[in-house]
RODO-2510 file (C-alpha; in nm, 4 decimals, decimal comma):
residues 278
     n   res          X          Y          Z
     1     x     4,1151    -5,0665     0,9363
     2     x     4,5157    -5,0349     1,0215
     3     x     4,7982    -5,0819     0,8165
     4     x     5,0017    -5,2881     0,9972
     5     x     4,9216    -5,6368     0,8934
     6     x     5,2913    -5,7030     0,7632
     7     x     5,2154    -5,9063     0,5057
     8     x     5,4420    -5,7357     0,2791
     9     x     5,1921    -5,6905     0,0116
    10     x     5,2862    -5,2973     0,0653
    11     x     4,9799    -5,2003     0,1938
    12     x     4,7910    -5,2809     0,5361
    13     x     4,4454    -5,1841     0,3950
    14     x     4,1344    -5,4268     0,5069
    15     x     3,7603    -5,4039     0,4552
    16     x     3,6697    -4,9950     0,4866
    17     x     3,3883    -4,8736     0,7385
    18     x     3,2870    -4,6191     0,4588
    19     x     3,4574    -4,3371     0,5942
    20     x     3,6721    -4,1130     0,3600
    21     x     3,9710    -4,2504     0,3237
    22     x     4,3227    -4,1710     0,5098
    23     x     4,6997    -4,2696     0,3766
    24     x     4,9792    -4,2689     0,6351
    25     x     5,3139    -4,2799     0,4801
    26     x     5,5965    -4,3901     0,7353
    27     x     5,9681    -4,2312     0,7095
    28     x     6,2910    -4,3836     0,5704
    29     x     6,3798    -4,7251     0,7031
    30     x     6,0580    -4,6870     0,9040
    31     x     5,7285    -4,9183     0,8859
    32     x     5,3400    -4,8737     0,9014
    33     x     5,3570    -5,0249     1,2746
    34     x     5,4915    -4,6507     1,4004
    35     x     5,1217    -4,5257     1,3065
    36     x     4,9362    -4,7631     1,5347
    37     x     4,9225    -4,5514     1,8477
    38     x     4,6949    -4,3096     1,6577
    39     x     4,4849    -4,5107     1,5234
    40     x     4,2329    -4,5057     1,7781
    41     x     4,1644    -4,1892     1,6945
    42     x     4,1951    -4,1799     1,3185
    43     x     3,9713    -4,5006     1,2796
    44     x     3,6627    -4,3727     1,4165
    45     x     3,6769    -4,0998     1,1235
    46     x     3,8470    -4,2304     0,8825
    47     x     3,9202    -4,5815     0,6132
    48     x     4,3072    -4,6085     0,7076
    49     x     4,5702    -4,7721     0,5126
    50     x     4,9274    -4,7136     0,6244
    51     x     5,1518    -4,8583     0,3408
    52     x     5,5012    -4,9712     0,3631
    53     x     5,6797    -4,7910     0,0885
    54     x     5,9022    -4,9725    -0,1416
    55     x     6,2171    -5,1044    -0,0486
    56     x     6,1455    -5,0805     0,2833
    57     x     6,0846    -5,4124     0,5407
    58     x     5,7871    -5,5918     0,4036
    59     x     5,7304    -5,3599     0,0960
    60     x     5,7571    -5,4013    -0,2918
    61     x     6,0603    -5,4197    -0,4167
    62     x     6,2362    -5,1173    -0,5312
    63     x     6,4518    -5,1110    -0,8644
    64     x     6,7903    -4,8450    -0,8660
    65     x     6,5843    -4,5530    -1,0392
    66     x     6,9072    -4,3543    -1,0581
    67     x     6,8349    -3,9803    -1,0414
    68     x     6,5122    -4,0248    -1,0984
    69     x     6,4389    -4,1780    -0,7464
    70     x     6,2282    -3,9578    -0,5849
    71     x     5,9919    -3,9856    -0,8567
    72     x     5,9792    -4,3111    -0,9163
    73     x     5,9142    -4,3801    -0,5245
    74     x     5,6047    -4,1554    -0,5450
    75     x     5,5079    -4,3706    -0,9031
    76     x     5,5010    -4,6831    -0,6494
    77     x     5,3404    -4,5340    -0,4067
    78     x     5,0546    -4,3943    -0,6630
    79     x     5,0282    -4,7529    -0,7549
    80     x     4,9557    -4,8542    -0,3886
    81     x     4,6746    -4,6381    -0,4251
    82     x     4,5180    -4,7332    -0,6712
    83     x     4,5443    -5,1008    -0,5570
    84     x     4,3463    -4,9904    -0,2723
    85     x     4,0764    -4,7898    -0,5447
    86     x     4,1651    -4,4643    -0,4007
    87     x     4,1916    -4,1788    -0,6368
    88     x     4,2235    -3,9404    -0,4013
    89     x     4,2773    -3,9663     0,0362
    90     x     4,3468    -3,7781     0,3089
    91     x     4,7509    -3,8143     0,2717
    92     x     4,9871    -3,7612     0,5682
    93     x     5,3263    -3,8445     0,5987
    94     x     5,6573    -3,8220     0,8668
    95     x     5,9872    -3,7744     0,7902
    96     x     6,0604    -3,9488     0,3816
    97     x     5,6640    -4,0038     0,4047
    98     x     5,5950    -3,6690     0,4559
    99     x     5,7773    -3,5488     0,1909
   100     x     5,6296    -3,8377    -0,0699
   101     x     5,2923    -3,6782     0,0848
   102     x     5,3868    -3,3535    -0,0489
   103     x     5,4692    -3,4576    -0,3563
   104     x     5,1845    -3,7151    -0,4055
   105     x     4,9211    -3,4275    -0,3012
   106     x     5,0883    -3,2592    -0,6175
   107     x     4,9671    -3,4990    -0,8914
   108     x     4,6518    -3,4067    -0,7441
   109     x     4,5718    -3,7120    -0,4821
   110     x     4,5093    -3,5776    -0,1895
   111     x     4,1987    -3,4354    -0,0446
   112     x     4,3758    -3,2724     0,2735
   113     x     4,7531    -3,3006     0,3223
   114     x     4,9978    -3,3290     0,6687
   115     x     5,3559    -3,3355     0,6233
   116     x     5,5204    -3,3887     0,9926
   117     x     5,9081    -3,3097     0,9429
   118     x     5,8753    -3,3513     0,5907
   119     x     6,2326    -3,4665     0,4356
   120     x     6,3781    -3,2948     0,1121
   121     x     6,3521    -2,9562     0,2202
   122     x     6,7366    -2,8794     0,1181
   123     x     6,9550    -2,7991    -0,1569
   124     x     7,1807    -3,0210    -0,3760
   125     x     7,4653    -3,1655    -0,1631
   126     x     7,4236    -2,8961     0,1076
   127     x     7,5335    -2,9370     0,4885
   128     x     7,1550    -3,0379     0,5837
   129     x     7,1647    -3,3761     0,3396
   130     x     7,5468    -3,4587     0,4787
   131     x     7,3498    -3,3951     0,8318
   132     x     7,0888    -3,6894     0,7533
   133     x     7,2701    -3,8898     0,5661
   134     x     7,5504    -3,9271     0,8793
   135     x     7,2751    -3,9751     1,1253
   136     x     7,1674    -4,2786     0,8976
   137     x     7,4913    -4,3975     0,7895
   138     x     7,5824    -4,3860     1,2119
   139     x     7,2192    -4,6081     1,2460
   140     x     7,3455    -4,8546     0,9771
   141     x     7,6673    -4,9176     1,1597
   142     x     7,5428    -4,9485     1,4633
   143     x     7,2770    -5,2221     1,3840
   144     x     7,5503    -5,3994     1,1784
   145     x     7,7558    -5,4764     1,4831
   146     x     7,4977    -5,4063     1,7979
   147     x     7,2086    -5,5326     1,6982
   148     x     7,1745    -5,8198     1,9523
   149     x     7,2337    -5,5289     2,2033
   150     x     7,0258    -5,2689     2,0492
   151     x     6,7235    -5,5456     2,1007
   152     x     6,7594    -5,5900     2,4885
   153     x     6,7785    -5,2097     2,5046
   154     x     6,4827    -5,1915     2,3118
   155     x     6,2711    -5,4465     2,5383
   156     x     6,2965    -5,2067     2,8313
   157     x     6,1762    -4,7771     2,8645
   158     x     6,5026    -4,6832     3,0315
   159     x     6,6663    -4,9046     2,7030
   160     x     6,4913    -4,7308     2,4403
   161     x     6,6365    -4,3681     2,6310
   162     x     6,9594    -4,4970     2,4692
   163     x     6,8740    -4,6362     2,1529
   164     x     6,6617    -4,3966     1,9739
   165     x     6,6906    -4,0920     2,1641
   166     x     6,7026    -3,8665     1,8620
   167     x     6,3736    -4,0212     1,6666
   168     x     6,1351    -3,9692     1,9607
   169     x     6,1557    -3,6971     2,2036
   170     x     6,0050    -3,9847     2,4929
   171     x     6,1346    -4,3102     2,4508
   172     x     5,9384    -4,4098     2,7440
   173     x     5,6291    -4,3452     2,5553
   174     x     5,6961    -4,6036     2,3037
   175     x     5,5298    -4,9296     2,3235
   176     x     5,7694    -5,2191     2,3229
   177     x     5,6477    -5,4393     2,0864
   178     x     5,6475    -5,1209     1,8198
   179     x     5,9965    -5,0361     1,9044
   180     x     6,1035    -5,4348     1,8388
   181     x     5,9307    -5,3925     1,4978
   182     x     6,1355    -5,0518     1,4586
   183     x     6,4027    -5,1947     1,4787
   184     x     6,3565    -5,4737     1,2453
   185     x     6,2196    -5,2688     0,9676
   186     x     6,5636    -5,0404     0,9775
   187     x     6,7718    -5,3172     1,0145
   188     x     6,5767    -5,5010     0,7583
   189     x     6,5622    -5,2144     0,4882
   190     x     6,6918    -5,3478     0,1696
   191     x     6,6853    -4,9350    -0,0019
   192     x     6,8760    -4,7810     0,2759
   193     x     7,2314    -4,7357     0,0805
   194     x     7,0377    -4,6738    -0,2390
   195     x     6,8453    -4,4299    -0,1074
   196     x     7,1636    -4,2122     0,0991
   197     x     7,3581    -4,2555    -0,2724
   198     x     7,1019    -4,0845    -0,4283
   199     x     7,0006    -3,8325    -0,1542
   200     x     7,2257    -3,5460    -0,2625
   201     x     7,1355    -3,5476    -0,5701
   202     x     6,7699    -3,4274    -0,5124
   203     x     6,6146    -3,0811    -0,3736
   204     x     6,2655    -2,9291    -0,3286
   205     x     6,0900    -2,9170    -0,5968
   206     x     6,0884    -2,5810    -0,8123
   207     x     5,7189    -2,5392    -0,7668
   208     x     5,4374    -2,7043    -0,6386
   209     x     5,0741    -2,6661    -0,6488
   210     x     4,8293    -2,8256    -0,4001
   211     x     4,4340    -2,8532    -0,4248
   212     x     4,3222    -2,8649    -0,0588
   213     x     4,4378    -2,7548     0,2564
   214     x     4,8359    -2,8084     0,3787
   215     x     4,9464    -2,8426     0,6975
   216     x     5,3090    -2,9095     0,8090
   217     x     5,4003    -3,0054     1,1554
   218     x     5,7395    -3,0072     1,3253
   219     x     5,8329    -3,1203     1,6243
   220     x     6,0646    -2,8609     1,8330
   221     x     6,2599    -3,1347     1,9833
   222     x     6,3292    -3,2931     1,6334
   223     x     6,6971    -3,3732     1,6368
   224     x     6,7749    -3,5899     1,3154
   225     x     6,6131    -3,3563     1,1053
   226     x     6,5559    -2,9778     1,3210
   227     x     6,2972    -2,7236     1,1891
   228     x     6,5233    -2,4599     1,1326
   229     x     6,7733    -2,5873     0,9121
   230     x     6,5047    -2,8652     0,7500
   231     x     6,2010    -2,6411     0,6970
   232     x     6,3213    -2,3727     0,5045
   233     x     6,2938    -2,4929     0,1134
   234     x     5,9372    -2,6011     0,1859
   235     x     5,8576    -2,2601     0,3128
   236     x     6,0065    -2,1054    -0,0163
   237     x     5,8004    -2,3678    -0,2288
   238     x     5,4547    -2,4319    -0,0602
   239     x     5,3985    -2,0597     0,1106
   240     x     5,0275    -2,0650     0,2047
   241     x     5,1024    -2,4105     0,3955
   242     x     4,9626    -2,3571     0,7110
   243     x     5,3092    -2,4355     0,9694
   244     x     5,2064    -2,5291     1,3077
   245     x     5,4810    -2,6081     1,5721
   246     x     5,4770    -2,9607     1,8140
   247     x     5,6223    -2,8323     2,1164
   248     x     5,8795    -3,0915     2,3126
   249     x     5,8181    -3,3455     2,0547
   250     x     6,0604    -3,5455     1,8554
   251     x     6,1397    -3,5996     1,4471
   252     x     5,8634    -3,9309     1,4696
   253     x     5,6235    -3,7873     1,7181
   254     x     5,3590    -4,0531     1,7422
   255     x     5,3898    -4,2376     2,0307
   256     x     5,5044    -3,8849     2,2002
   257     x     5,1675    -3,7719     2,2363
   258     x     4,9436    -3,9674     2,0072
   259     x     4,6357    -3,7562     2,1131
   260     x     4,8329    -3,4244     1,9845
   261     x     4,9658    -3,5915     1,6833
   262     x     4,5928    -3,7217     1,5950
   263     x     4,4048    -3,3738     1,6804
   264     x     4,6597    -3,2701     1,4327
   265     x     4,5434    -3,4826     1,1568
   266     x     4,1978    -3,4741     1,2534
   267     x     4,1327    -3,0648     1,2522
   268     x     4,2804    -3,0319     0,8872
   269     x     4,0967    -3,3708     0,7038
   270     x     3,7733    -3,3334     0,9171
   271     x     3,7793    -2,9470     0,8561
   272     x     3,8136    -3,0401     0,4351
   273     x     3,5501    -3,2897     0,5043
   274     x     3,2822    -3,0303     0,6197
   275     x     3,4019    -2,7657     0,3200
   276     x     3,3460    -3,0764     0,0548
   277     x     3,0026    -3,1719     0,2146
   278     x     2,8954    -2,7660     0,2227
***
């Protein structure tokens, strides 16, 4: 089943197979469309429901928490899950999905957890959350008043080169009808200033404890968010994480090399699988 019905009910869930289930948590002005070149290989294993978080294009709506936003964004996104009847899934999230992954997998829902270039690895108001917030403040400004060019660049592989070259390390790669609904869903993001408002005013979390295996991914070629500046409060807080590198890929590696990006999925929930069944 894929999660990318867009029927703004915040989840893209249909009628299971009866395969353990999978949550895929897009990234910040992103929607569940960017997970659709891996699900051929996800849905042979796997119940899939990629959700669109709150305040996001097509999601539930999503109230000012305040300081209290990155909490309240994972209380939403609990509730998604158990709308679905899922008390616990095979969780992976990119970018603000991986870190809501992260955090989910801490109130104890996940079975098996993949961050891929989880967010919120920094301090308060440090140099890394000026670093994202410019690259989506620049985004913002440049849908506001090129957005009818930003969509003919879009229709076309040598277009997209210039348009999102730091989200995906191969433009080319990207299917054109997913980068049209890309750029919808950030133009279309009703939480985007909200959500850069409040960004400085949260960090990793203190501590952090995680029943089931960890993976986090990164692509080397990750430009809006790079491993080495991005990676290094998750290190300090989740330590037996397993870390495993994406060479030449970008920050939302999917349609990069969906084979890679699903392998990587696959080896850590199919590997829990096989430890829950023994």
């Amino acid at each position: 089943m894929a999660g990318t019905n867009g029927n703004g009910n915040g989840n893209g869930a249909s009628a299971g197979n009866g395969n353990p289930p999978m949550l895929l948590i897009h990234g910040f002005t992103g929607t569940p469309v960017m997970w659709d070149p891996l699900l051929p290989y996800l849905e042979p294993h796997h119940d899939i429901a990629a959700i669109t978080l709150p305040g996001h294009f097509g999601g539930p709506i999503f109230t000012d928490p305040g300081d209290h936003i990155v909490e309240s964004m994972i209380d939403a996104v609990e509730l998604q899950m158990d709308e679905l009847g899922w008390d616990k899934a095979h969780i992976v999230g990119n970018s603000l999905g991986g870190w809501i992954a992260l955090l989910l997998a801490g109130r104890g829902r996940a079975i098996s957890t993949v961050a891929i270039s989880p967010a919120g690895g920094w301090e308060l108001n440090s140099a890394e959350v000026a670093h994202a917030r410019r690259i989506f403040q620049r985004q913002a400004f440049s849908l506001k008043y090129f957005y009818p060019v930003a969509t003919q660049l879009m229709k076309r592989p040598r277009g997209r080169q210039i348009a999102i070259w730091d989200a995906v390390a191969y433009p080319q790669r990207l299917p054109g009808y997913l980068a049209s609904q890309w750029l919808i869903a950030s133009k279309e993001c009703p939480s985007r200033q909200m959500l850069l408002s409040h960004s400085p005013n949260v960090k990793y979390p203190e501590s952090i404890t995680i029943d089931g295996p960890v993976r986090i991914a990164w692509g080397t070629r990750d430009q809006i968010l790079p491993y080495k500046r991005f990676s290094t409060g998750w290190k300090k807080v989740l330590p037996d994480a397993e870390w495993v590198m994406l060479d030449k890929l970008g920050h939302v590696p999917m349609s990069d090399d969906p084979s890679l990006i699903a392998k990587t999925i696959l080896e850590v929930s199919t590997a829990a699988e096989a430890a829950t069944s023994a």
